[in-house]
C-alpha positions, 0 to 999 in steps of 0.5 A: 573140399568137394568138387562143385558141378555149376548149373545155369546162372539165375536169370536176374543175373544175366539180365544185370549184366545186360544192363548199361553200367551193372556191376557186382557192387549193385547187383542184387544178390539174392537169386544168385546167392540161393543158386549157389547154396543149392548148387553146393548142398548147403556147404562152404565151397572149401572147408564143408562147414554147414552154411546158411540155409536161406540166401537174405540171412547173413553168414554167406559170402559170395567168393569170387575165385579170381578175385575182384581186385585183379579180376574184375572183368570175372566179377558178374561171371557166375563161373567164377562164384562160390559160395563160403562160409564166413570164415570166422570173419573178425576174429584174428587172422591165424583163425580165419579161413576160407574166403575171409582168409584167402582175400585176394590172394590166388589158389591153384585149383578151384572146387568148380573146375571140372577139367581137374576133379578138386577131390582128386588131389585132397587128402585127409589124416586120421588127426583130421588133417587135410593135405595135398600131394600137389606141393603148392596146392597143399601150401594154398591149402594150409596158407591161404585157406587156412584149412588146418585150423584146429576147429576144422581138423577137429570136426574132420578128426569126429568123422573120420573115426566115426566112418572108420569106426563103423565101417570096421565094426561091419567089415567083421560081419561081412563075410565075403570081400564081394560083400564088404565092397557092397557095404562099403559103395552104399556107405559112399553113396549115403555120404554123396547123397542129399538130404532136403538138398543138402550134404553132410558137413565134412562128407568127404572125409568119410567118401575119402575113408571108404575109398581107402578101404576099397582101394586095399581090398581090391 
């Protein structure tokens, strides 16, 4: 899971909102859908999935982090919006995550609240499993999202013992610890940057490999 920094609402949103009787149902979603993907790099807000590049094709969903059912005075707040994959929408529900997982059901932390850094509580295993110190968020990690579905832990498993694999093969042609750090930082900046806008699917658990590594030498 990454952390989202929110940027300004599209206009057409503010504006539907300022209109007698708007609300979500008829709000045209197309503006606020492409905010959301680019504001997340073109990743689902809580497994990394790639996510669809072009706001009018289907495979997107708008996830409202408090939801509409016992929120809905946060329906047309852009605050509240994320982004998600489909979750393997339709198919049963020990293999649904995400959004179509979580339904109406309540996390303890959002990937957008920047008072507590979503990447500062998860946790990844070799095996590609993603976990929580923080026991209940760890439950909502596994429960509510469903992030450990095999699929997912699969994906996780390749990049992490891709990073690992590659930074291990460098680290023994680095010959100093002050230049092992350096490699170490611009493979993290590598996995934090954008490519044409987007983020690597699953970035970070390659940044969560780095920061491990760092951590022991310094």
């Amino acid at each position: 899971m990454k952390a989202i920094v929110k940027v300004k609402e599209p206009t057409s949103l503010t504006e539907h909102r300022a209109r007698q009787h708007s609300s979500y149902t008829n709000l045209d979603k197309t503006d606020t859908r492409n905010s959301l993907l680019t504001e997340q790099g073109h990743i689902c807000c809580y497994c990394m999935r790639r996510i669809p590049e072009s706001g009018n094709t289907p495979g997107t969903k708008i996830e409202h982090f408090l939801c509409q059912e016992d929120h809905s005075h946060e329906e047309l707040n852009y605050g509240n919006m994320l982004l998600a994959c489909l979750g393997n929408e339709g198919s049963p529900k020990r293999l649904q995550t995400c959004d179509t997982k979580k339904g109406k059901l309540s996390l303890t932390h959002s990937p957008s609240n920047q008072a507590r850094n979503i990447e500062s509580l998860i946790k990844y295993k070799p095996n590609g499993e993603i976990y929580s110190s923080d026991e209940t968020f760890n439950a909502e990690l596994e429960t509510v999202l469903n992030l450990n579905v095999k699929s997912l832990k699969d994906n996780r498993r390749i990049v992490y013992e891709e990073v690992q694999n590659r930074i291990r093969l460098e680290g023994k042609r680095k010959g100093s610890i002050a230049l092992k750090k350096k490699f170490l930082e611009l493979e993290k900046a590598k996995l934090l940057s954008l490519t044409n806008g987007k983020h690597n699917q699953f970035c970070m658990v390659g940044v969560y490999v780095i920061e491990k590594k760092l951590k022991k030498l310094n």
